[in-house]
Steps between C-alpha positions, in 0.01 A plus 500: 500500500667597807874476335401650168379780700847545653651468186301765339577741822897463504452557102291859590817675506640483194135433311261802377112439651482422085731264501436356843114412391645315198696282727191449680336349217787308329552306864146497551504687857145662368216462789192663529477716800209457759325812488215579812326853517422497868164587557271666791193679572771783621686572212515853354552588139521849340462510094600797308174740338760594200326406227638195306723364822171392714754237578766658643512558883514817704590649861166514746599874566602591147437864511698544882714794582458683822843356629506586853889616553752591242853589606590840341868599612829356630348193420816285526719659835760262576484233751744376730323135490603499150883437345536586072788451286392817357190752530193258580699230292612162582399513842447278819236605745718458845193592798398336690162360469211466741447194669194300410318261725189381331548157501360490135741207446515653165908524308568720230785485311576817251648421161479842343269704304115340587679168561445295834537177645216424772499243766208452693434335876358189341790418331428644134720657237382765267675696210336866485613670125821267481698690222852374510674688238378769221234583322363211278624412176498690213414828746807446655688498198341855422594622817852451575596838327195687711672669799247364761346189378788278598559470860832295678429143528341394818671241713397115359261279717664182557328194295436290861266846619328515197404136505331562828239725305129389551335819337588737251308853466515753216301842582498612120684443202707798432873361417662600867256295692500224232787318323406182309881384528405463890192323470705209274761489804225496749332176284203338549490391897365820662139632446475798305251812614473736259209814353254446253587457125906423651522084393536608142849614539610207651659254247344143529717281700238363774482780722268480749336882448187639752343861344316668709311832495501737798360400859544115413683259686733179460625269796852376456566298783356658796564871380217671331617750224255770421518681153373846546516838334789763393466813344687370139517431155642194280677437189792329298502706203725808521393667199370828514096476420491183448271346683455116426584386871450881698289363818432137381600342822411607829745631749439515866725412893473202713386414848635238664278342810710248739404395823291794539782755372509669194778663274380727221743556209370827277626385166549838294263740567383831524343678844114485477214344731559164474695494773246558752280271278760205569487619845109447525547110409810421718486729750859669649813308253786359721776572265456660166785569219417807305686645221665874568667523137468571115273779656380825364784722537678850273678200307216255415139559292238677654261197453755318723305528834188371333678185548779464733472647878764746613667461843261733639181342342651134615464615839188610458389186336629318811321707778217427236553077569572546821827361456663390833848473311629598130759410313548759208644372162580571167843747535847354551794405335347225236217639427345713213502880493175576323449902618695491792776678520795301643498105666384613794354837476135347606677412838618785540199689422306212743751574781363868448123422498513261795651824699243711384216274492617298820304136441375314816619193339880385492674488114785267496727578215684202328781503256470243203558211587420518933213315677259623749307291760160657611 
């Protein structure tokens, strides 16, 4: 099993996902995949009242506006900490960050876009939204003549690193948080953590694949990962008003509990209470990653906010967790522009906020592809 596996993956490259599952068959690399819904006497699930999609899921605060701070003018002022190729463009954040002694024993590792690697003090490896290249196949196809929706390729993760994965989490399954090309180079050794209604789009190969609805929990190793809410929405289908697969799986962020630390990552999401009600169950969050980008802004839809936090409302959120340290994601160099104006217009826009606003806690600003010890 193990070689036809690695077959099939060196073969990805030049294969279509079509063409790829016929191989499967034909060598007979078909296994079923062991599918657990994790259960507990906490979990949370919100159905939709529309009539005729009882079954979809929905946000907790649905109907939430009252967004505390909105930037209004010279929103992006430029920054000495921050060096551009051009205007916000192709830039390197050069400050110098804070320095962080919390002894969390916790190592992040930013890949771009929502994509980390996370090392915790007792010794385990976690992927957080590993996307490694575009969007998945055929949207990706689509997209390559969409000024936007192609971002520069990120820098590879070496085959020995990825190897060392025990756990694998997926906060929803819109196509920039989600690629199945990286799930059949991840293969079948780590655990997979994923929302509600996700195991469906996995092919079956004998992936190991945990679904859990909000406020449950899974050990892996001796780090507990939390699934709890975002302020979302899910689908695969990018046709206008079609709505086969609008809200079918669950979307939500993680929490990650090791030796009595924890490390919150956001997934996408827009600013609403949930913060403070994430705050209720683990108390103060050591070190929390929060999106700043694809926000609300002149350039982007009006319904953007709904669903992804703006610098101003990520700082909010984190004052709301009681974050002790953030690291903000989602602009930069190989990432998406989905509303936002330039690469790193969010950071600059953050840098602005964080004047304004001036957050007790430290923010320590990565490039893609730097690692931060907390």
């Amino acid at each position: 099993m193990t070689s036809c596996l690695k077959k099939l993956s060196k073969q990805w490259t030049f294969l279509t996902p079509i063409m790829a599952t016929v191989s499967l068959v034909v060598t007979g690399c078909a296994t079923t995949n062991k599918v657990t819904q994790v259960d507990s006497d906490e979990a949370v699930i919100k159905y939709s009242n529309e009539p005729g999609f009882e079954d979809r899921f929905r946000n907790i605060y649905g109907g939430f506006k009252a967004y505390p701070v909105t930037c209004t003018n010279d929103c992006y002022p430029a920054s000495t900490d921050i060096e551009c190729e051009s205007d916000m463009q192709n830039c390197q954040f050069v400050g110098n960050n804070p320095t962080v002694n919390s002894h969390t024993g916790f190592n992040v590792t930013w890949l771009g876009h929502a994509s980390f690697i996370l090392n915790t003090a007792s010794g385990e490896q976690i992927l957080i939204d590993p996307v490694f290249g575009q969007f998945d196949w055929p949207v990706n196809w689509a997209f390559r003549l969409a000024e936007g929706f192609n971002r520069n390729e990120p820098a590879k993760v070496g085959g020995d690193k990825l190897a060392q994965t025990d756990a694998v989490v997926y906060s929803h399954i819109h196509y920039d948080h989600f690629n199945k090309a990286d799930i059949a180079e991840l293969g079948t050794k780590p655990e997979y953590l994923v929302p509600l209604g996700f195991a469906e789009h996995f092919p079956n190969r004998g992936y190991t694949i945990n679904e859990m609805a909000w406020y449950t929990s899974k050990n892996v190793g001796k780090t507990s990962i939390h699934f709890v809410p975002a302020h979302h929405f899910s689908n695969r289908i990018w046709v206008p008003y079609l709505y086969e697969d609008d809200n079918a799986t669950l979307w939500g962020g993680w929490v990650f509990e090791s030796e009595g630390k924890t490390l919150f990552f956001a997934g996408d999401t827009g600013y609403s209470p949930h913060f403070k009600d994430i705050k209720a169950r683990f108390g103060e969050i050591d070190v929390c990653l929060l999106p700043i980008a694809s926000y609300f802004s002149e350039t982007s839809p009006k319904w953007y906010r709904k669903v992804h936090t703006t610098p101003e409302d990520a700082i909010v959120a984190a004052q709301d967790l009681g974050c002790k340290a953030v690291v903000p994601w989602g602009y930069g160099n190989a990432s998406w522009m989905m509303g936002d104006k330039t690469s790193h217009s969010a950071l600059f826009r953050l840098m602005k906020m964080k004047q304004q606003l001036n957050p007790a806690m430290p923010w320590v600003i990565l490039n893609e592809g730097e690692r931060a010890s907390f």
